[in-house]
N, C-alpha and C positions, 0 to 999 in steps of 0.2 A: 673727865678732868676734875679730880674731888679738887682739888688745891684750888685751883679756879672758881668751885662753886664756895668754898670755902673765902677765898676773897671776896667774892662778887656780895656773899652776907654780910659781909663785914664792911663794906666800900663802896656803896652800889650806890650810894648819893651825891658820890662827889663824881660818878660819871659824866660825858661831857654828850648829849644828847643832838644830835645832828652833827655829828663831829667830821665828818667827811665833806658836809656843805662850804664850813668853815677852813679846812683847807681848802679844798678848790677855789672860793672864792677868793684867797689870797694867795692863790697860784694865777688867777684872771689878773689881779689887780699888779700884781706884781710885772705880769705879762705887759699889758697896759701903759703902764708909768715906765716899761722900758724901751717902748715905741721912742719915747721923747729924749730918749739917750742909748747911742747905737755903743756906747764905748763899757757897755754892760760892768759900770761899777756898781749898782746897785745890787745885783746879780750877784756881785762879788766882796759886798757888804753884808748877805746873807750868807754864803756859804761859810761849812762849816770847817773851819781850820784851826785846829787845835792848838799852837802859838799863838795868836789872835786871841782867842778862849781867856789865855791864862793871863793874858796880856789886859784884861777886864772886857773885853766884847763879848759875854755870854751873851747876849740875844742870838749868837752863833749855833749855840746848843738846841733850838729850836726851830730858828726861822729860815734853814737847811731846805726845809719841808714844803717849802713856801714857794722853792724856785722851779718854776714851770719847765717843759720837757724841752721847750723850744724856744729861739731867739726870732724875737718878731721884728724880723728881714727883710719878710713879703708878706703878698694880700695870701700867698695861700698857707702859709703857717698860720694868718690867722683865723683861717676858717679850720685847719686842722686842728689847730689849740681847743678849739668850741667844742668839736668832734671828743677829745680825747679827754679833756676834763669833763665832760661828760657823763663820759666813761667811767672816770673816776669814780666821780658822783655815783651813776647807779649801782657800781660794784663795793662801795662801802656804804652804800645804804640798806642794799641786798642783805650784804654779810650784817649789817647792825640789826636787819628786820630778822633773820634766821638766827643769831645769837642771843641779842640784846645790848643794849647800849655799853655794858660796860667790859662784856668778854669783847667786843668790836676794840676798845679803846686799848682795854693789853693786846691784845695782838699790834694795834698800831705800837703802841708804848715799847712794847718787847723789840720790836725793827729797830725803833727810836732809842732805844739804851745799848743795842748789840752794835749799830752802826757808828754810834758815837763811843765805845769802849775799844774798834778796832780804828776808826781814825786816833782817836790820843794814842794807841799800840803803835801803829807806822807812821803818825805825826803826817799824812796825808789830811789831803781836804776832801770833803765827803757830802755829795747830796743827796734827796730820797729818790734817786732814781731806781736802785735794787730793794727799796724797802716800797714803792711801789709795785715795779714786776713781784714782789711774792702778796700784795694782796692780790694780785689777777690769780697769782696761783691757785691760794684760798677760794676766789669765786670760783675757778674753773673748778676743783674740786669738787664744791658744794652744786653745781648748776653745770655740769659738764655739754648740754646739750643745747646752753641758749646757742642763739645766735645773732650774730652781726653781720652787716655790711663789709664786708674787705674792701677798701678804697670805693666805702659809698655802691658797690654794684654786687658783690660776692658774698652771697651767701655762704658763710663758716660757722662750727659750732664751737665754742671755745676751747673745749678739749682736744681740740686741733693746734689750736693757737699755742695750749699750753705746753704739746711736744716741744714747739720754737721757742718758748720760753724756756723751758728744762734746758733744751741745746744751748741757748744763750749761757745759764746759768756754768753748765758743764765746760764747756768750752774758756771761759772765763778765768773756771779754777785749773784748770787742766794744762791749758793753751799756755807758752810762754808768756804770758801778763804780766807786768809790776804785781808784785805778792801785795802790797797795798789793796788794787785790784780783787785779786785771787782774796784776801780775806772780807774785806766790804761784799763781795756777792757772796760768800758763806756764811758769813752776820746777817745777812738778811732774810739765810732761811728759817734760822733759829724758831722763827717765830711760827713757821709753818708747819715745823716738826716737833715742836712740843704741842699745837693744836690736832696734828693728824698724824704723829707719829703711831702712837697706838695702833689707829686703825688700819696704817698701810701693814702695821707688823700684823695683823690677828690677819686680813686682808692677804698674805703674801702667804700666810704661813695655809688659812684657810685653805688656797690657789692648790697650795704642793701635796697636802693632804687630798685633797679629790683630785686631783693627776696621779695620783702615789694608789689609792683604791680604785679607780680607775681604771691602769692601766695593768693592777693587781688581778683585778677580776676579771678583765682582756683573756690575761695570763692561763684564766684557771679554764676558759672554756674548750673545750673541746674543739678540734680546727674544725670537727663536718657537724660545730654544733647549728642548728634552723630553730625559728620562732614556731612556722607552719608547714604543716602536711598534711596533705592531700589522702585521706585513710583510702581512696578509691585507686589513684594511681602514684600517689606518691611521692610528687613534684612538690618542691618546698620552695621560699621564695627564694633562693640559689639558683636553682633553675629556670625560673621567670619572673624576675624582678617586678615584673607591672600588673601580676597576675594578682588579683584578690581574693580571702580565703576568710571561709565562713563556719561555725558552728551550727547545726542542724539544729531547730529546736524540737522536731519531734522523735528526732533518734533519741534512743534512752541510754544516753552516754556521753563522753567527754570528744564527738566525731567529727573532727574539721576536713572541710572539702572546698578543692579548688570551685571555681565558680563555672567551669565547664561540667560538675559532677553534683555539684550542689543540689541541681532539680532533678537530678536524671538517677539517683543512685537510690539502691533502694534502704528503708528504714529501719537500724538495726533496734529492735526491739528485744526485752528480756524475755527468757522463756520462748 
């Protein structure tokens, strides 16, 4: 990504350094202070709605991002809140620790600009719910193997996860949804495929080229082609698959024999 490294020289100071602690913490606090009002206007004081916007509430353009995944109802949302901001947490500290501080913050910034240029498009209200699902994507990508708890007891690696999230995302744009919908979760990939577009293309293309040589070279071999033969009887592993097959080292030649001939046969010699 030159353009990005070419920002990142040019900008790298006005990065915002733990930038993922600072949402979540005002995804907690928000969570928090809406314990004390079930009638969730503050909730609705944040979100981003583009009338409102133009109306002078830009704090709207921002504090979107702010509003937690959940309404704190019960005792166990609020232990699942802990659970999943969390999560947040280490999955954009992850990607901050493997990028660095300020390719982290355009990747957030990029969700943050695509999801706010497709609500003022369909004049819908919009929170960082799909501009979170694509940084789990980005982790899953980068860390396909961690793993987590499923409901606290299942062990899953994220690249599993990430199937249900691809579906999510698929289904979304796909599915009869409000196109509001359908473009808010396509804004939110942007940011995933201009970081890993590249690679899934070299990546896919790589894939079809060694299945293309491959299944080329399958092609060319002869159907009674064998690896081993037995110079004494003849049997190659065609014949018995479990059978192992050796080169003689005092035969004065290229003489491989099954393991039933191996000791037994005698030593062909030059001359």
């Amino acid at each position: 990504m030159k353009w990005l490294d070419r920002l990142e020289r040019k900008f790298r100071k006005f990065a915002i350094k733990g930038l993922m602690l600072y949402i979540v913490s005002l995804n907690l606090a928000v969570f928090l202070l809406s314990m004390f009002n079930q009638t969730d206007q503050l909730v609705n004081k944040l979100t981003l709605v583009p009338d409102l916007v133009m109306k002078g509430e830009v704090w709207r353009l921002v504090t979107y991002i702010f509003i937690p995944p959940l309404s704190p109802n019960s005792v166990n949302n609020i232990i699942f809140i802990i659970f999943v901001l969390y999560f947040y947490y280490m999955m954009g500290t992850s990607l901050e620790h493997e990028w660095g501080s300020f390719k982290f913050n355009m990747y957030y910034l990029i969700g943050m600009v695509s999801t706010t240029i497709i609500a003022f498009a369909t004049g819908g209200s919009s929170t960082g719910m799909y501009l979170n699902l694509s940084i789990f994507l980005a982790f899953a990508r980068i860390y396909p193997n961690y793993e987590i708890l499923l409901f606290f007891i299942l062990p899953i690696k994220v690249k599993y996860l990430a199937w249900v999230d691809w579906a999510f995302f698929a289904y979304t744009i796909i599915a009869p949804t409000p196109i509001a919908f359908k473009l808010a979760a396509a804004a939110a990939l942007i940011n995933y495929f201009l970081f890993f577009g590249k690679d899934i293309f070299i990546s896919l293309k790589s894939g079809r080229s060694t299945h293309y040589n491959r299944k080329n070279y399958n092609y060319k071999l002869p159907k009674d082609y064998t690896i081993h033969k037995c110079t004494i009887c003849g049997i190659t592993e065609k014949d018995k698959p479990n059978m192992d097959f050796r080169y003689c080292s005092k035969c004065e030649g290229a003489y491989e024999y099954c393991m039933d001939h191996l000791s037994t046969h005698v030593h062909k010699l030059k001359g």
